[in-house]
N, C-alpha and C positions, 0 to 999 in steps of 0.2 A: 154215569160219568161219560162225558164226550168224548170220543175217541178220534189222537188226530192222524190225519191220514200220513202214514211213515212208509217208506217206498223200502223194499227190500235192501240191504247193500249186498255187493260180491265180497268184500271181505269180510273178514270174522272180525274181526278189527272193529271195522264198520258198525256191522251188524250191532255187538255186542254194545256201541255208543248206542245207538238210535236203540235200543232195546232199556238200556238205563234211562234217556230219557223223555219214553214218551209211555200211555199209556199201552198197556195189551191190546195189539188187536185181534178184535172179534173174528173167532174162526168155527164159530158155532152150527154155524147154517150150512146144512147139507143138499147138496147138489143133487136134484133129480132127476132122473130118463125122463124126459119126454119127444115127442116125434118131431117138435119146433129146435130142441139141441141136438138131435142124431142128425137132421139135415144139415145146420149149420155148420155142426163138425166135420160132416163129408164135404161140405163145399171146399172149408179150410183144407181137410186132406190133398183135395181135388188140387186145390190153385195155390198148394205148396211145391207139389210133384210136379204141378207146372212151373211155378217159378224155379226151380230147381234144375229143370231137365230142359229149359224153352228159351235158348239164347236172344229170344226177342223178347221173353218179358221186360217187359216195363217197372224199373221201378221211381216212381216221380220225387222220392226223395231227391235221388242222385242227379237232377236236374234243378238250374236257379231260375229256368224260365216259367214262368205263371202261365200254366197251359186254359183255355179255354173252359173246365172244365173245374177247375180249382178257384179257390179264394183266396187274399192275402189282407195282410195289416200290420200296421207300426204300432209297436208297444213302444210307448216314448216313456222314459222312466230318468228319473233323477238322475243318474249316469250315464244316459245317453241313448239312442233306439235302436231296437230291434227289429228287422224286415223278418216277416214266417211269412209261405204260403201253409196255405190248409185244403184237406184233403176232403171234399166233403163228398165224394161217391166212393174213397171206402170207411170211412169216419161220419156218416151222416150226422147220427147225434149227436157226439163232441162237437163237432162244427157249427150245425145250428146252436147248440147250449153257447158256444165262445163267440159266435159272433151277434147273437140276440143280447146275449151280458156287453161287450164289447157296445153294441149300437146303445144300451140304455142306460150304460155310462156305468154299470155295475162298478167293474175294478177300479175306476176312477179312486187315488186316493190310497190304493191299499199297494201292503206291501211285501217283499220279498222275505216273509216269515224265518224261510231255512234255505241255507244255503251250505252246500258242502263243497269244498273245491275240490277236484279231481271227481268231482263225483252228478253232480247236478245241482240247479236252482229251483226255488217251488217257493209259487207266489198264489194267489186269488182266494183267501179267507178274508171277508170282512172285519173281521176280530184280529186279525195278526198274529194269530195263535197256534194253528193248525186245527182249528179245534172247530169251524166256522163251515158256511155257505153251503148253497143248495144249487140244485141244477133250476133251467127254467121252467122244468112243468113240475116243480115239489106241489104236492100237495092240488094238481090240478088234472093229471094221467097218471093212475094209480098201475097201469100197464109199464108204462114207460118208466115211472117215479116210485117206490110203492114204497116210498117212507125209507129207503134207505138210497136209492140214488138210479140215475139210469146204466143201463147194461154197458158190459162191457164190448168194445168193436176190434175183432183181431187182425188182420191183415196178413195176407202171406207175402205181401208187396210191400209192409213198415214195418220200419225196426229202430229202435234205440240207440241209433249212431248218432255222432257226436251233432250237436243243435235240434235233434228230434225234440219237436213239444208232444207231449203227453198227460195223459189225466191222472193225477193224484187218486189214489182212492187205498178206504180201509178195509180191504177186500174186492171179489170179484163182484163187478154190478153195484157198486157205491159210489158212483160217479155223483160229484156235483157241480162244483165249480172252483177246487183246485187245480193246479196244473202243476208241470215241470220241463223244463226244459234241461236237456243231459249233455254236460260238459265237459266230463270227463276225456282229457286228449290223447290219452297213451294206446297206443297199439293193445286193439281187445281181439285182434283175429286168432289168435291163437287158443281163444277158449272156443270155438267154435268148428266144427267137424263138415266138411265136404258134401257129404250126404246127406245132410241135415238142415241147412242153410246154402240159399242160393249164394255159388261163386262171387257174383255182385256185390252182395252183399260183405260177406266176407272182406272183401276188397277194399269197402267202407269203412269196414271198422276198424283198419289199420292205421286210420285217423281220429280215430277214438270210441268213445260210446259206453253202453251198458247191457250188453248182449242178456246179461242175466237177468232183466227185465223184460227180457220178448215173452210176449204169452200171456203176462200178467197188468199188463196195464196197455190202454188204448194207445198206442200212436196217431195223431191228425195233425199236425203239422210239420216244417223243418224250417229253420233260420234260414234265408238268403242272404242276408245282410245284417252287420252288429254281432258277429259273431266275441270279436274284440271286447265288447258291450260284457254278454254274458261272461266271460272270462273274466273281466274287472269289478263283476259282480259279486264271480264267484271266492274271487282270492278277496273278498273285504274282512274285516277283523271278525270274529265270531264270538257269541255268548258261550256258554256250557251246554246251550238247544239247540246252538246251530244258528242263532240269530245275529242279523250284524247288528254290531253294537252301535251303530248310525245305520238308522231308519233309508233304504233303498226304495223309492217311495212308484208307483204304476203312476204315473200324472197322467194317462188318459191311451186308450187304443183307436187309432183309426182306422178307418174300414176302405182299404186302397182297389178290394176288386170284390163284390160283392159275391153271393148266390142264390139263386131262388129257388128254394125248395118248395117244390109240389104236396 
């Protein structure tokens, strides 16, 4: 049975809707020591303690200017467009997978399957199901792709404040080619501890977010622009799955500032 990718919620509330209706996901696959995840994890440690303790970190969420070194694009959709940049030097893969689908017209057509208000949007299954689509190297980089999806990218510099796009997935490293964008606007600083999370940050999420998603899902991009958009998307009528009951449709993404990966 195909399992569709259901994003964690913070309430029980939540949780326990999105648990009636969707299938179980697969939590079978256990996690191994190897010397490729103990570096990766000290790096994370490394340039949390930085972001944390280094009032010159950087974090380019918190900025609407398209730096040289980032990418952006309009999602132009039945209700109107979206402006994201994307993050492609700490999100490599996500970025290459969204803006290769994006260039070859992938999402064209498809639509905003599940939407939750106060919570987030998630669009990019072919099927409009949740149940759909793959990344761009399925079945061609068995490294990168290996039949369940490419890895996941953590950031100590992105986080799940409010207009973060992020990757859908039914578990860790199941990336393919959903996404979501978090819309939730109520003040989330309060779930969040000092020591734990850069100041900055913090600070961000008192304009909303979904803090209880850091860690588990990629962040690579942020809304600059249409944030109104996603809001109008979000509050539209719902099924019993979370689907609006009038078809929110992706008419096509354009690619406003490229990047070239090596």
């Amino acid at each position: 049975m195909k399992k569709i990718l259901c994003l964690a919620l913070a309430s029980s509330l939540l949780l326990a809707a999105c648990s009636s209706k969707t299938d179980t996901v697969d939590s079978s696959s256990t996690a191994t020591s190897t010397s490729t995840e103990s570096s990766s994890s000290d790096n994370y440690a490394k340039d949390l303690a930085y972001a944390i303790n280094n009032p010159k970190a950087n974090f380019p969420q918190l900025s609407t200017d398209i730096a040289d070194n980032e990418a952006a694009v309009k999602i132009k959709t039945s209700a109107g467009d979206i402006t994201i940049k994307l993050f492609p030097e700490e999100a490599p893969l996500a970025v290459e997978n969204f803006l290769t689908h994006a260039k070859e017209k992938y999402y064209d057509g498809i639509i905003f399957h599940r939407v939750i208000n106060g919570f987030m949007i998630q669009g990019g299954d072919p099927e409009g199901k949740g149940t759909g689509g793959h990344s761009i190297w399925a079945g061609k980089d068995e490294k990168i792709d290996a039949g369940n999806g490419f890895k996941n990218e953590i950031s100590a510099f992105l986080y799940n404040i409010r207009g973060a796009l992020a990757m859908a997935n039914a578990g860790a490293d199941t990336n393919g080619s959903q996404f979501f964008i978090n819309q939730n606007p109520a003040d989330a600083s309060g779930q969040l501890s000092s020591g734990k999370t850069p100041g900055k940050i913090i600070e961000a999420y008192k304009n909303g977010g979904n803090p209880s998603l850091d860690g588990g899902y990629t962040v690579f991009g942020q809304v600059i622009e249409g944030m109104d958009i996603v809001d109008k998307i979000a509050s539209s009528e719902t099924d019993a799955n979370d689907k609006p009951t009038n078809d929110i449709t992706i008419n096509s993404i354009e690619v406003i500032k490229d990047y070239s990966f090596k």
